[in-house]
GUPA-205664 format. One record per residue (C-alpha): residue number from 1; chain; x, y, z. Coordinates in steps of 0.25 Angstrom, whole numbers, plus 5000, padded with zeros to 4 digits. Layout:
% GUPA-205664
+-----+--------+------+------+------+
! num ! chaine !   c1 !   c2 !   c3 !
+-----+--------+------+------+------+
! NUM !      A !    X !    Y !    Z !
...
+-----+--------+------+------+------+
***
This chain:
% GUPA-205664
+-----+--------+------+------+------+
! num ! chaine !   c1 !   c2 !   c3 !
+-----+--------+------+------+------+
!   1 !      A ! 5092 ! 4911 ! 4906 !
!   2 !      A ! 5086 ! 4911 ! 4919 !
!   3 !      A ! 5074 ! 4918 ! 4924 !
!   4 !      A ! 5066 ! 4921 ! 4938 !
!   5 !      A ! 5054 ! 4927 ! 4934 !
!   6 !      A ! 5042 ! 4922 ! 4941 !
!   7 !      A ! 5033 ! 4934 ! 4937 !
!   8 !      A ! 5036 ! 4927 ! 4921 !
!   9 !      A ! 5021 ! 4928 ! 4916 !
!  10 !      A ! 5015 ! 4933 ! 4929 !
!  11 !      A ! 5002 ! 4938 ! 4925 !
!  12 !      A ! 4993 ! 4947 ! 4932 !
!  13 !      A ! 4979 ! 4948 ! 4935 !
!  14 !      A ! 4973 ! 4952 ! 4921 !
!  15 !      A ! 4982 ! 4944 ! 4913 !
!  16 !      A ! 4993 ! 4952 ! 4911 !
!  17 !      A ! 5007 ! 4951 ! 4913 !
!  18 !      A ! 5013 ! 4958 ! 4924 !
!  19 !      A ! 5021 ! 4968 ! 4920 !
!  20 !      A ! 5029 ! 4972 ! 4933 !
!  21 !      A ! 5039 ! 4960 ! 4934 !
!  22 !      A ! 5052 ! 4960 ! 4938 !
!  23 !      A ! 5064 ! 4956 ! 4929 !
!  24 !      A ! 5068 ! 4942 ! 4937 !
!  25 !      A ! 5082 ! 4937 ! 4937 !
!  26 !      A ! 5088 ! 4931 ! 4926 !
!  27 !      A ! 5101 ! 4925 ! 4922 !
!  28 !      A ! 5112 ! 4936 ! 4916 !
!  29 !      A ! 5112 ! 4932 ! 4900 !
!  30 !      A ! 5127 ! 4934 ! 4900 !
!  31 !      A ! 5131 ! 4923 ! 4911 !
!  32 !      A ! 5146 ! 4919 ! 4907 !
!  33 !      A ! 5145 ! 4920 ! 4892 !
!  34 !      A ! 5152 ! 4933 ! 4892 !
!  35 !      A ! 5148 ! 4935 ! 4879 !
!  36 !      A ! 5138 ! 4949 ! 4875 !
!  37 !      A ! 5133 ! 4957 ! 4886 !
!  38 !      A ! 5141 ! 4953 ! 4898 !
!  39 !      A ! 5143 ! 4965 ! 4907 !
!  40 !      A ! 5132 ! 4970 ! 4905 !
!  41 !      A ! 5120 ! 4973 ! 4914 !
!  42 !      A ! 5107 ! 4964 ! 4916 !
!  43 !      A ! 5094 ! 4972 ! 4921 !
!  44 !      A ! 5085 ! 4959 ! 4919 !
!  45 !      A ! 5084 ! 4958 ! 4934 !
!  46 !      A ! 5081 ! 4972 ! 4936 !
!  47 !      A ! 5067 ! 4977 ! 4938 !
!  48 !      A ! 5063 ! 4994 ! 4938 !
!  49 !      A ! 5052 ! 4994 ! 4949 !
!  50 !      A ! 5048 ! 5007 ! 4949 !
!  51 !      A ! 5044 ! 5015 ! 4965 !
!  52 !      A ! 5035 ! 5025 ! 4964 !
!  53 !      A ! 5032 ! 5032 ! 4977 !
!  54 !      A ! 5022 ! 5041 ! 4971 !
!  55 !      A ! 5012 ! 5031 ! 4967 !
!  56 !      A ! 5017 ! 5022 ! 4978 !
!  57 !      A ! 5020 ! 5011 ! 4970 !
!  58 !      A ! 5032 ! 5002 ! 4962 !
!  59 !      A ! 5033 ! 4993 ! 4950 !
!  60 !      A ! 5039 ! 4987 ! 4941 !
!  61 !      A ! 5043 ! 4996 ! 4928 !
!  62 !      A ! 5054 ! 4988 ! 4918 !
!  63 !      A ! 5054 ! 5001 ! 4908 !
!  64 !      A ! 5062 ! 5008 ! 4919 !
!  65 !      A ! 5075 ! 4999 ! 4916 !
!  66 !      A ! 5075 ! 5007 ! 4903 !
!  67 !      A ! 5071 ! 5021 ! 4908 !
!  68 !      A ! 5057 ! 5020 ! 4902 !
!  69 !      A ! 5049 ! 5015 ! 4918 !
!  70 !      A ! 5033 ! 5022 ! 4918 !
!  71 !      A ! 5039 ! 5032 ! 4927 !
!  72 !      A ! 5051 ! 5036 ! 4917 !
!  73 !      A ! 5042 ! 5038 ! 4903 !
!  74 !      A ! 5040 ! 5050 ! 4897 !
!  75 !      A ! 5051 ! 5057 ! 4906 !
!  76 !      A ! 5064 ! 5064 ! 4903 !
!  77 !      A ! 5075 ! 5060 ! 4917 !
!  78 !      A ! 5084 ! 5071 ! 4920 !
!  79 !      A ! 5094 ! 5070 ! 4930 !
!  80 !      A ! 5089 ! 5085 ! 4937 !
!  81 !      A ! 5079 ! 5081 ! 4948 !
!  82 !      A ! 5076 ! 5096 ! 4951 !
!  83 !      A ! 5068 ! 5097 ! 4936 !
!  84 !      A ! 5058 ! 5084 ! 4942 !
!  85 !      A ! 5056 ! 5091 ! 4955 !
!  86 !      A ! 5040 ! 5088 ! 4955 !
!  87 !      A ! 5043 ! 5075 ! 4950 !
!  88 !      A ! 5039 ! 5061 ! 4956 !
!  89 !      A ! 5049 ! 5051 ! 4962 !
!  90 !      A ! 5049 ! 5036 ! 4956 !
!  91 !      A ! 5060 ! 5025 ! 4959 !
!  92 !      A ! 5065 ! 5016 ! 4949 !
!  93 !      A ! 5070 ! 5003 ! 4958 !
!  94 !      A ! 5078 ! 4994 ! 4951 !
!  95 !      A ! 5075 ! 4980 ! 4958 !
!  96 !      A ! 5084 ! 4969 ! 4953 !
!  97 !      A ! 5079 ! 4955 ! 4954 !
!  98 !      A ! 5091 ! 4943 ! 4956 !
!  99 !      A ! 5092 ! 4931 ! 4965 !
! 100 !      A ! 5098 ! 4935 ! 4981 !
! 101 !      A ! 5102 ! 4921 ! 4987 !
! 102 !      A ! 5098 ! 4913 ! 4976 !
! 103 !      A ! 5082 ! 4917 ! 4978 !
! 104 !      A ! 5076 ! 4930 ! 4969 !
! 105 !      A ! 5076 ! 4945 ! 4975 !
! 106 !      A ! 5076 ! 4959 ! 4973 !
! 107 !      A ! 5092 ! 4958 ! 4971 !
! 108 !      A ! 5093 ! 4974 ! 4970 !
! 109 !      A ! 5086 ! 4987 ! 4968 !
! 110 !      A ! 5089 ! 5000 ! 4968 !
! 111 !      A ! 5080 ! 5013 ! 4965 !
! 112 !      A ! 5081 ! 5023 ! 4957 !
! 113 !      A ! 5074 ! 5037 ! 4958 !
! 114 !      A ! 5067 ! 5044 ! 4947 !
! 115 !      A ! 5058 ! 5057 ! 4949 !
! 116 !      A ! 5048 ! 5060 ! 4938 !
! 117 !      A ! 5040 ! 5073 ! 4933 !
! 118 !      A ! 5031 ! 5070 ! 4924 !
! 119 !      A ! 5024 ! 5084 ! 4923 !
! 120 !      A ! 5038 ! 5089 ! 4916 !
! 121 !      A ! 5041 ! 5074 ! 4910 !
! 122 !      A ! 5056 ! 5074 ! 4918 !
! 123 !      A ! 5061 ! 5065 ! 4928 !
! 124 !      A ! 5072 ! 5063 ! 4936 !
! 125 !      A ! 5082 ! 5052 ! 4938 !
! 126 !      A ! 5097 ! 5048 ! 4937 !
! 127 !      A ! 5100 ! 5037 ! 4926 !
! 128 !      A ! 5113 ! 5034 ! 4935 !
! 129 !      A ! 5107 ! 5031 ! 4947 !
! 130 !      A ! 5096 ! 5021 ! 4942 !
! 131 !      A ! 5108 ! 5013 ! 4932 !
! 132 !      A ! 5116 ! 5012 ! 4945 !
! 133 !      A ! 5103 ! 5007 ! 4953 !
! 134 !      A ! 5101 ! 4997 ! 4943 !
! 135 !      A ! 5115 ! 4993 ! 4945 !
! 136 !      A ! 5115 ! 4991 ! 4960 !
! 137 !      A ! 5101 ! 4985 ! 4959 !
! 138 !      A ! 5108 ! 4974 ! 4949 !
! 139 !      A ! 5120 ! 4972 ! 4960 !
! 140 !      A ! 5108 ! 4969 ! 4970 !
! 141 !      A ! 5109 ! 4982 ! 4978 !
! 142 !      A ! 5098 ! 4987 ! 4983 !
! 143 !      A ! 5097 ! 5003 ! 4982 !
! 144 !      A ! 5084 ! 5009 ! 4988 !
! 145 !      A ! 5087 ! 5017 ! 5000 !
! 146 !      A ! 5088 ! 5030 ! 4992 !
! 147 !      A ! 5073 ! 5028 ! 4988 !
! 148 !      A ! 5061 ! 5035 ! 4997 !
! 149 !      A ! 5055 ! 5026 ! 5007 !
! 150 !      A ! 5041 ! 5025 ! 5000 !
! 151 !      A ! 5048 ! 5020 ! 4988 !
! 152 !      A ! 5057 ! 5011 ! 4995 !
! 153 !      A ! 5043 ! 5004 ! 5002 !
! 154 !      A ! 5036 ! 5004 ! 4990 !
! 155 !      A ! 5047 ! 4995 ! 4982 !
! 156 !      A ! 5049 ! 4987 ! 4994 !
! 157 !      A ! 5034 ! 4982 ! 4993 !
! 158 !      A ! 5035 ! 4983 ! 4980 !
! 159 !      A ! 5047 ! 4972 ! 4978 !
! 160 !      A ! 5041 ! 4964 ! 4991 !
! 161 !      A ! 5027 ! 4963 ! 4981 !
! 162 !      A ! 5031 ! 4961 ! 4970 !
! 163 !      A ! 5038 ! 4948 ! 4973 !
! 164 !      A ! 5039 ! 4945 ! 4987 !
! 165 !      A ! 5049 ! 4932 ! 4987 !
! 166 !      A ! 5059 ! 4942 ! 4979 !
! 167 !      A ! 5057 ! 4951 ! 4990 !
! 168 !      A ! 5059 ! 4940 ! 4999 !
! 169 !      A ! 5075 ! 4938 ! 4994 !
! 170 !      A ! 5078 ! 4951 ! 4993 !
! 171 !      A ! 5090 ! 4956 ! 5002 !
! 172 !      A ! 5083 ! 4962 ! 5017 !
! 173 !      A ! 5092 ! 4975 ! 5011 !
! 174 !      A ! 5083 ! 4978 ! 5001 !
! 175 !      A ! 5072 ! 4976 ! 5009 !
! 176 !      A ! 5074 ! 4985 ! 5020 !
! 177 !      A ! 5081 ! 4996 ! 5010 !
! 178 !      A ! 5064 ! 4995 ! 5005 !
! 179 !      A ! 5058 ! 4994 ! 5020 !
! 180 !      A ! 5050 ! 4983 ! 5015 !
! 181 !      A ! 5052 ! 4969 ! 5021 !
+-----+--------+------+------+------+
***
């Protein structure tokens, strides 16, 4: 098996590994064999990268591919946006990482919307919508025009920071979509 991961054993300044990392490109296990889980869908070049426009910040959350993000604990999701009418406005952006003219990039990525009350422990958001964003993300669509303009500037600097030559090869769509160059 393959792997691109050049933030394997990255360490930060006190010592530590880092823990907002991307889930690089790696080969699919089931390559011609046919055998056990063919059909089925690989999320190891997916990364969650969580926009929030109220703190004025993004980054990395990995627990968000199984519902269970920082933003997401200790809520109940309803599908009625009026009962979080108070509540704060986060995007789940699911970035996916594969190689565009043989050379690393941010292949797709698509944002999902999620508002959050945490005075009446309720959010919102539509389970749907963010398992079919994960799906366009995968196919290397880029869906993000739906997002607010802070929001789509903050993940533009975001992705241009956090690894500049993926940036670098990622399609000029993607780029413009953000208003980041």
């Amino acid at each position: 098996m393959k792997e691109f991961d050049q933030f394997k054993n990255q360490k930060d300044e006190s010592g530590d590994k880092k823990k907002n990392q991307f889930t690089i490109i790696k080969d699919d296990s089931t390559d011609g064999h046919g055998g056990y889980g063919v059909g089925s869908i690989s999320l190891e070049n997916m990364t969650p990268v969580i926009v929030d426009p109220n703190e004025e910040e993004a980054y990395v959350d990995m627990g968000a591919l199984h519902a269970r993000s920082k933003v997401e604990k200790r809520i109940k999701f309803i599908t009625d946006r009026e009962v979080v009418a108070n509540g704060l406005l986060y995007w789940i952006v699911w970035v996916t990482v594969d190689y565009v003219d043989g050379k690393p990039a941010f292949y797709g990525g698509a944002g999902s919307e999620i508002v959050v009350d945490r005075s009446i422990k309720r959010g919102y958001k539509l389970m749907p919508e963010h398992v079919n964003h994960m799906d366009k993300s995968l196919k290397g669509h880029f869906v993000v025009d739906h997002m607010d303009e802070k929001s789509k500037h903050l993940l533009g600097e975001y992705l241009k920071e956090f690894k500049p030559d993926l940036w670098e090869n990622t399609k000029q769509e993607l780029k413009d979509s953000l208003g980041v160059e």
